[in-house]
C-alpha positions in Angstrom: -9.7 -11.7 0.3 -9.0 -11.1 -3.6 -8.8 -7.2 -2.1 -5.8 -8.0 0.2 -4.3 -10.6 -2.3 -4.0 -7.8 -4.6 -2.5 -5.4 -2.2 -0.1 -7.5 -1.2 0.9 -8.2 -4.8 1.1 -4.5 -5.8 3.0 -3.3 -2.4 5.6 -6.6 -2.9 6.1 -5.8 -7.0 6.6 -1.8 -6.4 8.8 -2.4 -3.3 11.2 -4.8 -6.2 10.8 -2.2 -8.6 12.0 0.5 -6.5 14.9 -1.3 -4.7 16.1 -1.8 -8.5 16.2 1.8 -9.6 16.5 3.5 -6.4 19.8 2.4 -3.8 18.7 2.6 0.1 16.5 -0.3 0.4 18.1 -3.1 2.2 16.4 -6.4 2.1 19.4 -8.7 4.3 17.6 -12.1 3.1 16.9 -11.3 -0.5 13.5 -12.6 -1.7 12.2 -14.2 1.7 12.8 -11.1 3.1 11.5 -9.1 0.3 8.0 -11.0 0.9 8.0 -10.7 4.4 8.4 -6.6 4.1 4.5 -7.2 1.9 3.4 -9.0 4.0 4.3 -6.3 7.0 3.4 -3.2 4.5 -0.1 -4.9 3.1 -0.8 -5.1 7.1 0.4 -2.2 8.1 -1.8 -0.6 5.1 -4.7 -1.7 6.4 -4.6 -1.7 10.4 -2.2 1.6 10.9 -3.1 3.7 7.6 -6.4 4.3 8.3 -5.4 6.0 11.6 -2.6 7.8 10.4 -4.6 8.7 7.6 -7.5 10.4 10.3 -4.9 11.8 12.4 -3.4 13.9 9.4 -6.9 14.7 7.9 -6.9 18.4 9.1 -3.2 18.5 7.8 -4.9 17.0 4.3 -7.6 19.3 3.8 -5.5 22.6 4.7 -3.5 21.5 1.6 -6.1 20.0 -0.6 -4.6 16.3 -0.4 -1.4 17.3 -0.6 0.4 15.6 2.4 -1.5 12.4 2.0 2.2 10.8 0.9 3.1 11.2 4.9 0.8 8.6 5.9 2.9 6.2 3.4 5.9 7.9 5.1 4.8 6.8 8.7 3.8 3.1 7.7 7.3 2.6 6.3 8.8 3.8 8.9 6.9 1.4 11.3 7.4 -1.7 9.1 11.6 -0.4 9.3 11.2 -0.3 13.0 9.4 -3.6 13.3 11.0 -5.8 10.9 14.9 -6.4 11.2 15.3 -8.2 7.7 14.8 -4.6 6.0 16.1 -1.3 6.4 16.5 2.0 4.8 19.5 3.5 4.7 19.6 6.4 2.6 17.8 7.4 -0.9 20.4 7.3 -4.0 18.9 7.6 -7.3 21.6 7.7 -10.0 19.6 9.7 -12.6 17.9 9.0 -16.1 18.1 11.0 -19.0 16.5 10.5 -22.7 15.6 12.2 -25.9 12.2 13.6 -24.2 13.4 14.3 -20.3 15.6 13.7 -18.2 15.7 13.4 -14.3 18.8 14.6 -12.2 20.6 12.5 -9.5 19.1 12.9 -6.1 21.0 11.5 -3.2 20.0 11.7 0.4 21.0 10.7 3.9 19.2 7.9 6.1 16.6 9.7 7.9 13.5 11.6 7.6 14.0 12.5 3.9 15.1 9.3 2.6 11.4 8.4 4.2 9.7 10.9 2.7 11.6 10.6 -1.0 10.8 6.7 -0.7 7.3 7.7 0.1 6.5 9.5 -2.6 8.2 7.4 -5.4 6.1 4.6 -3.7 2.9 6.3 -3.7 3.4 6.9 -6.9 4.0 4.1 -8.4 1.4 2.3 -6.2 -1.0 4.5 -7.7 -0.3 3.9 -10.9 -0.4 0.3 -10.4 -3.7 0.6 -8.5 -4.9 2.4 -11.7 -4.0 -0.2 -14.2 -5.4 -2.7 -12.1 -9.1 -1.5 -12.2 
C-alpha cells in the first residue's frame, strides 16, 4: 500500500511539474482533474506497464535499455484515450538558458512525438524522483 501511495504521489507531482514548464498538457478541470490523471497513470503503471514492458523486451535488449521510455509512451497514451478530463495536445518547451548551459526551444505537433518527448521528460524526472526517494 505505502508502495502505491508513493507512486501515485510521484506520478501526480512530476505530471504538475511538467505541465508547468512544458505547454501541451491539458488538464480541463484543474486540480480534480490533475489527481484523477494519477490516479489513471499509478493504475495504468501497474496493470498495463508490465505488459507493455514484456511485449517490448526483445526491442529492450537489442538496444541495451534504450527504448524502455516507449512503454511510458504507450501508458500515456492509454490514460489520454481513456480519460476525457486530460489531453495532450502538442509538446512546447520555451527554452532555458544559464551561465552553465542552456537548452534550445523544442516545439512539436500533437501526435506521436509530443508522446514520445512527454515520455521521456517524464521518465526522467520520475526517475530522479524515484531516486531521491530511496
Amino acid at each position: 500500500m505505502k508502495r502505491l501511495i508513493k507512486t501515485f504521489v510521484i506520478e501526480t507531482a512530476v505530471l504538475y511539474l511538467v505541465s508547468l514548464t512544458v505547454a501541451g498538457l491539458s488538464f480541463s478541470e484543474g486540480f480534480k482533474s490533475l489527481l484523477l490523471t494519477g490516479v489513471a497513470l499509478t493504475i495504468a503503471t501497474y496493470l498495463a506497464k508490465p505488459v507493455i514492458t514484456i511485449l517490448l523486451l526483445p526491442l529492450n535488449l537489442i538496444t541495451f535499455g534504450v527504448f524502455k521510455w516507449a512503454s511510458h509512451a504507450i501508458v500515456l497514451f492509454l490514460v489520454d484515450l481513456v480519460l476525457d478530463e486530460f489531453t495532450i495536445t502538442g509538446f512546447a518547451f520555451a527554452g532555458y538558458a544559464s551561465e552553465w548551459f542552456s537548452l534550445p526551444a523544442i516545439s512539436l505537433p500533437q501526435g506521436i512525438t509530443s508522446y514520445i518527448a512527454y515520455s521521456l521528460v517524464l521518465s526522467v524526472i520520475t526517475g530522479i524522483f524515484y531516486w531521491l526517494a530511496k
